[in-house]
C-alpha positions as a printed Julia matrix, in Angstrom:
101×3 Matrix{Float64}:
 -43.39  -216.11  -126.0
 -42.57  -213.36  -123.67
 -43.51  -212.54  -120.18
 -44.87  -208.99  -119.45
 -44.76  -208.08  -115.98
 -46.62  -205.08  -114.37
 -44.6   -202.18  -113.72
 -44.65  -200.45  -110.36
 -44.76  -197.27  -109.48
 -42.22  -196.71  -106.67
 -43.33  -193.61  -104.54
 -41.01  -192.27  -102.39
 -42.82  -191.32   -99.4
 -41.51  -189.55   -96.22
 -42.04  -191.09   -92.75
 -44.66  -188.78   -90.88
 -43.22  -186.9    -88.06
 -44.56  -184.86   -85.51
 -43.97  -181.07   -84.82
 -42.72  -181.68   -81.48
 -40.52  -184.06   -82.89
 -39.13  -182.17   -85.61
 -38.28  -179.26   -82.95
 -37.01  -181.48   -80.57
 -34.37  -182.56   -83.05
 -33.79  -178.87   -84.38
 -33.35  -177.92   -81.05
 -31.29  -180.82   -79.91
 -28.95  -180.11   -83.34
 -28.09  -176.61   -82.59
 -27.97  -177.14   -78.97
 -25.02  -179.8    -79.68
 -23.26  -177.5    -82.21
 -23.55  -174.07   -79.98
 -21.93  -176.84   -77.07
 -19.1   -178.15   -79.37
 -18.22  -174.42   -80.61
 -18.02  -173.13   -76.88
 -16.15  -175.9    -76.05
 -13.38  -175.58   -78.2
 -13.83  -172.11   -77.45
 -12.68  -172.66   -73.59
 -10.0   -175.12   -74.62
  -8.15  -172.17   -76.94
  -8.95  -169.85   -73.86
  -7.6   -172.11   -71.31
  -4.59  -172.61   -73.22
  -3.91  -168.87   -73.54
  -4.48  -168.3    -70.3
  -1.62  -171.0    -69.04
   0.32  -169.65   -71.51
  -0.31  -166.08   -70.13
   0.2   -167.06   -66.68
   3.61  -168.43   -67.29
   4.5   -165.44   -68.81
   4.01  -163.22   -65.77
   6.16  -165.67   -63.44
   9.14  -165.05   -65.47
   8.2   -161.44   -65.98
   8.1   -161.11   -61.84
  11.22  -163.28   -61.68
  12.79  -161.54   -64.11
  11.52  -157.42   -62.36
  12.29  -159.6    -58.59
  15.98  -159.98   -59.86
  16.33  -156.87   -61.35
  15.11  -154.72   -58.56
  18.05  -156.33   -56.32
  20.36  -155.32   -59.27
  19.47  -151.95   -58.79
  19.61  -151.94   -55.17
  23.2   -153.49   -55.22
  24.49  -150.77   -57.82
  22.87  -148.33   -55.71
  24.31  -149.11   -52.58
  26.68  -151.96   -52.64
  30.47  -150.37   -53.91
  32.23  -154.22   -54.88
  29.12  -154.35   -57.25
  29.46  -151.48   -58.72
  33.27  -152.43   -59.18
  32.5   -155.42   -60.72
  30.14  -153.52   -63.42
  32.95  -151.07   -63.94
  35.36  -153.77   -64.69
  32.92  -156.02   -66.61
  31.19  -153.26   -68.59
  33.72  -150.11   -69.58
  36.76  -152.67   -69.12
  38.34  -150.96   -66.29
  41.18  -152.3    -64.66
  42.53  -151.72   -60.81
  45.66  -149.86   -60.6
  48.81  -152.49   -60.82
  45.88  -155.33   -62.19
  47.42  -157.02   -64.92
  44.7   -158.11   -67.74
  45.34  -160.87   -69.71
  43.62  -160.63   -73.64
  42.94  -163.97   -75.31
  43.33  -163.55   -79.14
């Protein structure tokens, strides 16, 4: 003999939630990803901006050195030498150069 059982019905129902509630949480969702975005945001920014600064320093060192290049050439005559010799390969009268092969 065989056993019938009743079949239920299973409904599906959704817990009841307030308007306030459901705002609250909407607001609270898009407040936390406008947050995260703008945060990671500054971090790129921050970056760049460390990276930017350290670029100047060695642009300022680099213009700092060459202005007193330019003041020695200008006024300085054993610098200029040296630039004559190191540059067009000039030689001193009775200067012997030795050329490595």
């Amino acid at each position: 003999m065989r056993r019938y059982t009743k079949k239920t019905k299973y409904e599906l129902k959704l817990p009841d939630i307030n308007l306030s509630k459901f705002f609250l949480l909407l607001i609270l969702i898009l407040l936390g990803y406008f947050l995260t975005n703008s945060l990671i945001k500054y971090i790129i920014l921050k970056k760049q901006y460390k990276t930017l600064k350290d670029q100047l320093v060695k642009l300022e060192r680099e213009n700092k050195n060459l202005t007193t290049e330019i003041y020695l050439l200008k006024s300085d005559t054993s610098t200029i030498e040296y630039y004559i010799r190191k540059e067009l390969k000039y030689k001193k009268i009775g200067e012997k150069v030795l050329i490595l092969k």
